[in-house]
C-alpha positions as CSV (number, residue, x, y, z in Angstrom):
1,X,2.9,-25.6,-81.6
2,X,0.7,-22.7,-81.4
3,X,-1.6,-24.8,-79.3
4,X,1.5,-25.6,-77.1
5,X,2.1,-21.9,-76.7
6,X,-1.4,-21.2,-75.9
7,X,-1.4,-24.3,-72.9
8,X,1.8,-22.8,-71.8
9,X,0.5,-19.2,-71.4
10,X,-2.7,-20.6,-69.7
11,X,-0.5,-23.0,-67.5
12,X,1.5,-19.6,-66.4
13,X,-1.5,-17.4,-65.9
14,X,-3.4,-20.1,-63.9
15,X,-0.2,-20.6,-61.8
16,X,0.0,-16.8,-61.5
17,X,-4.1,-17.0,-60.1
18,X,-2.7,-19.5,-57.5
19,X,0.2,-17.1,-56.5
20,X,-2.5,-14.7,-56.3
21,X,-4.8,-17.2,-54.3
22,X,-2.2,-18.1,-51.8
23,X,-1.1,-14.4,-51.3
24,X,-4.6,-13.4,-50.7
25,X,-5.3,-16.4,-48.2
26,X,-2.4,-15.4,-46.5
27,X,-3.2,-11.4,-46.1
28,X,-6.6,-12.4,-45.0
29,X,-5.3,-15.1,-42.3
30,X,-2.8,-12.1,-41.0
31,X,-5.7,-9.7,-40.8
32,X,-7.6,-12.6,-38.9
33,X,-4.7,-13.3,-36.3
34,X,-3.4,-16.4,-37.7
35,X,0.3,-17.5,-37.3
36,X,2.6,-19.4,-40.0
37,X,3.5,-22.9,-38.8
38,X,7.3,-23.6,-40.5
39,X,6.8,-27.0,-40.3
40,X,3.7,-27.9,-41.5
41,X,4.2,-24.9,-43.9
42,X,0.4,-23.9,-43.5
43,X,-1.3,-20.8,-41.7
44,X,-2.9,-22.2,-38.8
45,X,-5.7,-19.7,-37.4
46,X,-5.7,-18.5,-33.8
47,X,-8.7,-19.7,-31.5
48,X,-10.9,-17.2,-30.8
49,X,-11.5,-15.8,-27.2
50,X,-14.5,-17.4,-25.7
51,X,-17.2,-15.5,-24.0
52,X,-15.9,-17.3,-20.4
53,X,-12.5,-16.6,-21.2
54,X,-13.6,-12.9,-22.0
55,X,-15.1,-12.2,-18.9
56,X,-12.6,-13.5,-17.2
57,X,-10.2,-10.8,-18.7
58,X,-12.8,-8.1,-17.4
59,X,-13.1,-9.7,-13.7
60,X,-8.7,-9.8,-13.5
61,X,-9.0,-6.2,-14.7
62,X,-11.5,-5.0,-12.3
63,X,-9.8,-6.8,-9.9
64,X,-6.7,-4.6,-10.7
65,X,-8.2,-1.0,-10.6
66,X,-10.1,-2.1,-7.0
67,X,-6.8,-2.7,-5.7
68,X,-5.5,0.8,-7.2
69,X,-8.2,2.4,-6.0
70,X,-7.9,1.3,-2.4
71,X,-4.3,1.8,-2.3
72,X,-5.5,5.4,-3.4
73,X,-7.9,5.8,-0.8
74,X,-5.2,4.3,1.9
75,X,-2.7,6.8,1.3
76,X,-5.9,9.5,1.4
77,X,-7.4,8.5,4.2
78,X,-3.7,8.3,6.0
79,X,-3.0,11.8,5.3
80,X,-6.3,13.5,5.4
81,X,-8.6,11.1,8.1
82,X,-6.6,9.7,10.3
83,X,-6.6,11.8,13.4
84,X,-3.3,13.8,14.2
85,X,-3.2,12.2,17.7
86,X,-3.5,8.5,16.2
87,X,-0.2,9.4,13.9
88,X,1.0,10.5,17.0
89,X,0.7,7.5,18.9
90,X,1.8,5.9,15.9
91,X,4.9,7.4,15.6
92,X,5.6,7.6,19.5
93,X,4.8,3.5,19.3
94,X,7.7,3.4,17.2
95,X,9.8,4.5,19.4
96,X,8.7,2.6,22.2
97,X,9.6,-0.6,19.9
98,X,13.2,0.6,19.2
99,X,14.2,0.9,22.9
100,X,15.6,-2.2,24.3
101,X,14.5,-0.7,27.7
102,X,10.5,-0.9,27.2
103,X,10.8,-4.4,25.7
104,X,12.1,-6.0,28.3
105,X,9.5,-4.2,30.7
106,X,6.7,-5.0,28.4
107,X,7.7,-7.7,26.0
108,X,6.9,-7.7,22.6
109,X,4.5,-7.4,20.6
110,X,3.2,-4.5,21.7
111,X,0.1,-2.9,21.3
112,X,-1.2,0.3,22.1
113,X,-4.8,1.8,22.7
114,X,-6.5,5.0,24.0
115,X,-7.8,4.1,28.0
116,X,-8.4,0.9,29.9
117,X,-11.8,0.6,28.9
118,X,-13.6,-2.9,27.1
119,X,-15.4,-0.2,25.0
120,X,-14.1,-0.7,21.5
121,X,-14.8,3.6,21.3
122,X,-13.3,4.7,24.2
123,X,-10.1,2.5,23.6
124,X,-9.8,4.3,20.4
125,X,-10.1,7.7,21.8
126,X,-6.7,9.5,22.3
127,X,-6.5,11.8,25.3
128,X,-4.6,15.0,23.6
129,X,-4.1,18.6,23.5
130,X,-2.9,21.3,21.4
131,X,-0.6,23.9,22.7
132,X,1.4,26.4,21.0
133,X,5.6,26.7,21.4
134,X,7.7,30.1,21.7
135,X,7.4,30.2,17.5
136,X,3.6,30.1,17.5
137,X,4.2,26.5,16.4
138,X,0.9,23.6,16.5
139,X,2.4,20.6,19.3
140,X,0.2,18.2,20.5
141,X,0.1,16.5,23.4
142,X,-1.0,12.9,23.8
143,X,-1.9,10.2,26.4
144,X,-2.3,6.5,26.0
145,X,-1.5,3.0,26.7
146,X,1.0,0.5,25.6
147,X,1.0,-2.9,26.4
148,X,2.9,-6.1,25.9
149,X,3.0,-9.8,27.3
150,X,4.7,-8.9,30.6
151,X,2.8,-5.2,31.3
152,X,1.6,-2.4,30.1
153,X,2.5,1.6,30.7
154,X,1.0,4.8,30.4
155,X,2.7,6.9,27.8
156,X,3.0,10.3,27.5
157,X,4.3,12.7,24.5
158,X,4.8,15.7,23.2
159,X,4.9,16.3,19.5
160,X,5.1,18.5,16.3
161,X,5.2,18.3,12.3
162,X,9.0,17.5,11.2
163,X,9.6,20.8,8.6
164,X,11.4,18.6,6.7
165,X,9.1,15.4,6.0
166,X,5.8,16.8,6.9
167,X,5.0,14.4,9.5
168,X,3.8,14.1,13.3
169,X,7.4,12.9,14.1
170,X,8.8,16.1,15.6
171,X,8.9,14.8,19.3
172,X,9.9,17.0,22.4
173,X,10.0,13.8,25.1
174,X,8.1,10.3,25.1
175,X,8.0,9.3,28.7
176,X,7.0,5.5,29.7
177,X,5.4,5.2,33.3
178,X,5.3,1.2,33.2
179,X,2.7,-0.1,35.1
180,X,2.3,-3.5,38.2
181,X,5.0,-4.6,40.3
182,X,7.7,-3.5,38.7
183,X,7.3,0.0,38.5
184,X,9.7,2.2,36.6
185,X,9.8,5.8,34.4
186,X,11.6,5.4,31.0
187,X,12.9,8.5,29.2
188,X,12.6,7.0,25.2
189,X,12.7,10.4,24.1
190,X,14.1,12.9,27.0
191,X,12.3,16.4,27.7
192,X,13.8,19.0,26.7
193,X,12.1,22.5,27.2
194,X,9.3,21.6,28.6
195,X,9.2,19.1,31.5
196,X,6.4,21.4,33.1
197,X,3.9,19.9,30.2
198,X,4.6,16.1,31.9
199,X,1.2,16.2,33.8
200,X,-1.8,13.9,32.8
201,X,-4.1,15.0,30.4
C-alpha cells in the first residue's frame, strides 16, 4: 500500500512536470509569435519573414514617404515657386473654361501659353506687370495666349490676392480678343475701374 501511495504521489508530481512542460512550451511559443490551432489543439509557429520578403517591406515603405515627400514639395513649390503671373494665368484659364462663350470660339480643351513662339522658354514667359490700386494694393497685370481646336485668343487680365483665400484670384476684368476669321472681344470678367489699363503689355 505504501508503495501504492508512493506510485500515486510520483504519478501526480510527474503529471504536475507535464502541466508545467506544456505551460512552458506554450509561454515560449507566445513569446515566439506562434498561434493556437483549435482544431488540431497544438501551437503551430508563425513563419518567419524572409530576407526578400523583408526588403520588400522596406522598398513599399520608401515607396510611401517618396510619395509624401513630393506631395510636400508640390504644395511648396505651388505656393512659394510658381511665379505669381503663372497662378494668374492659371486662375484667369479658369475662367475662360467656365464661359460658354470662349468655348464655342475656341473649342475645348484649351491650352494656354506665354507668346507664339516654338521656343519652349519664351512660351513659358508671361508678359506682366505690377501696378499699384487707390489702397496701395500689389495687381498684376498679365498677357498671354489661349488656344483651342477651332482658335486661339490673346488674353488679357488684371488681377490681385483675394483677402479672404490668399490667392491670385482677385480679378478686375479678363478680356478675350479671339483671334482668325472670326474675330470677336469677350468680356469673361468685365472692367470695372480700370478700362484705361486694357492696352498690350
Amino acid at each position: 500500500m505504501a508503495n501504492a501511495g508512493r506510485g500515486k504521489g510520483s504519478s501526480g508530481r510527474e503529471g504536475e512536470g507535464e502541466g508545467d512542460a506544456d505551460e512552458t512550451t506554450s509561454e515560449i511559443d507566445v513569446r515566439r509569435g506562434a498561434r493556437y490551432d483549435e482544431i488540431t489543439d497544438k501551437w503551430i509557429p508563425e513563419k518567419p519573414v524572409s530576407a526578400v520578403e523583408g526588403a520588400s517591406y522596406g522598398i513599399v515603405g520608401l515607396i510611401g514617404l517618396a510619395i509624401a515627400a513630393a506631395a510636400v514639395w508640390f504644395g511648396v513649390s505651388e505656393l512659394l515657386l510658381t511665379p505669381k503671373e503663372h497662378l494668374v494665368m492659371d486662375a484667369a484659364m479658369n475662367k475662360l473654361r467656365e464661359d460658354v462663350r470662349v468655348s464655342v470660339a475656341l473649342g475645348t480643351p484649351m491650352t494656354s501659353y506665354g507668346s507664339e513662339s516654338r521656343n519652349r522658354g519664351a512660351r513659358r514667359s508671361v508678359a506682366h506687370r505690377v501696378v499699384l490700386d487707390e489702397r496701395g494694393r500689389e495687381r498684376l497685370l498679365v498677357q498671354f495666349y489661349a488656344r483651342g481646336p477651332r482658335g486661339s485668343a490673346i488674353v488679357r487680365a488684371e488681377c490681385g490676392i483675394d483677402a479672404a483665400t490668399g490667392k491670385w484670384t482677385d480679378f478686375t476684368y479678363i478680356v478675350a480678343d479671339v483671334q482668325g476669321a472670326s474675330q470677336a472681344r469677350i468680356e469673361v470678367v468685365s472692367p470695372q475701374a480700370a478700362p484705361q489699363r486694357l492696352v498690350a503689355l
